[in-house]
N, C-alpha and C positions, 0 to 999 in steps of 0.2 A: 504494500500500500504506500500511495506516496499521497503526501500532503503540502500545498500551498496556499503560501501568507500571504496576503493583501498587500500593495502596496502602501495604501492607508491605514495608518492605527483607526481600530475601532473602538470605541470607549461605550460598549455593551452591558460589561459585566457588571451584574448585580449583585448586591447581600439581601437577598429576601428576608422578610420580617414574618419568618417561619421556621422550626424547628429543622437543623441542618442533619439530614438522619446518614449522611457519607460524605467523605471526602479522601479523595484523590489523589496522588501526586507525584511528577513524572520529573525524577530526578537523574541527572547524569554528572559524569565527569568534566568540570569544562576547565581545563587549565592547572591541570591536577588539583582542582576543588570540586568535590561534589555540590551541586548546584539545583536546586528545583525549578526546572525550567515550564510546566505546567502544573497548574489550580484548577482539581474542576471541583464543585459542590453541588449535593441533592440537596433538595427541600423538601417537606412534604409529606404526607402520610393518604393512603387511599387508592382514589382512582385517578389521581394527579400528581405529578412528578414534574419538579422544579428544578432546572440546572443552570448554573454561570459555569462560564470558564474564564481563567486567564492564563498566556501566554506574554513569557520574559521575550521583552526583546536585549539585541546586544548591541552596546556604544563602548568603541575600545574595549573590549574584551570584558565590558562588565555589565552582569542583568541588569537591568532595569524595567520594575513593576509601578510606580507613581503615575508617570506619563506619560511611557513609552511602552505600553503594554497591548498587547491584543484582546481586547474582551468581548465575552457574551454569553446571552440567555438564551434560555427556547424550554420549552415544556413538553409532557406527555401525556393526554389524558387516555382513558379507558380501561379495557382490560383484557386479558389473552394474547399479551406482546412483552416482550421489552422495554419496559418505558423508559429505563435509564439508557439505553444506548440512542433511544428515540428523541429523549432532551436533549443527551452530547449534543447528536446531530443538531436539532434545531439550536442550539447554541452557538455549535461552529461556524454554521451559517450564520448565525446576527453578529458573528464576530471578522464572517468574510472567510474565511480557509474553508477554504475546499480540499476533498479526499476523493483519489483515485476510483476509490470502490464505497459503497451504501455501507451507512452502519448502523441506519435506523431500525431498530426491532429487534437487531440481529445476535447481539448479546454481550457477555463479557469479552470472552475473545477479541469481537472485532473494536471494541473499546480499547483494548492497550493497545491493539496493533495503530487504530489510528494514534492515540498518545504517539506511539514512538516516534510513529512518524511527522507529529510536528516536531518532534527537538531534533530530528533529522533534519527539517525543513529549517530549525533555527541555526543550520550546519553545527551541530555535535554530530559528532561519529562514534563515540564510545559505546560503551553498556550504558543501557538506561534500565533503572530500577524504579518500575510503576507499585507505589506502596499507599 
């Protein structure tokens, strides 16, 4: 799976003012420091599933999440799917990055496999350890 960043920073991401029942985090090696280069967040309890993301961008070799970050939300309501891989996606989307392949409904798996590949897309090349 490959994933790309927008040109434009998007400033999406939200702290819902709801019970955060997961979180996410897509950390690598960048510069011999480990690094967490994505944030993503549930909200929610039900037939409705809440998510933000953020993604670090890099200025001279250093994250930055204040101002220079990629964000976004998207939800999932119903029942008999995936709703957490269903928010990612609609998050990714309101945050602009696009992924090679769907990963709406479709479960944990395709969940880290996109993580990795934004911190691919942030150019790290190492291990990434999605915890």
């Amino acid at each position: 799976m490959k994933a790309t960043l927008p040109k434009t920073v998007a400033h999406n991401g939200w702290q819902y003012d709801k019970t955060c029942t997961r979180t996410i985090h897509a950390i690598a090696n960048r510069n011999g420091t480990p690094t967490e280069l994505v944030t993503v967040r549930f909200y929610g309890t039900g037939s409705t599933v809440w998510c933000s993301v953020w993604v670090a961008q890099y200025r001279n070799g250093t994250a930055t999440y204040c101002n220079d970050r990629y964000g976004g939300r998207g939800n999932a309501k119903g029942y008999g799917y995936h709703k957490d891989s269903a928010a990612l996606s609609a998050a990714l989307d309101s945050a602009g990055i696009t992924l090679s392949e769907h990963i709406e409904g479709v479960g944990e798996g395709a969940m880290r496999d996109a993580l990795t590949a934004i911190v691919r897309a942030t150019g790290c090349r190492g291990k990434v350890l999605i915890v």
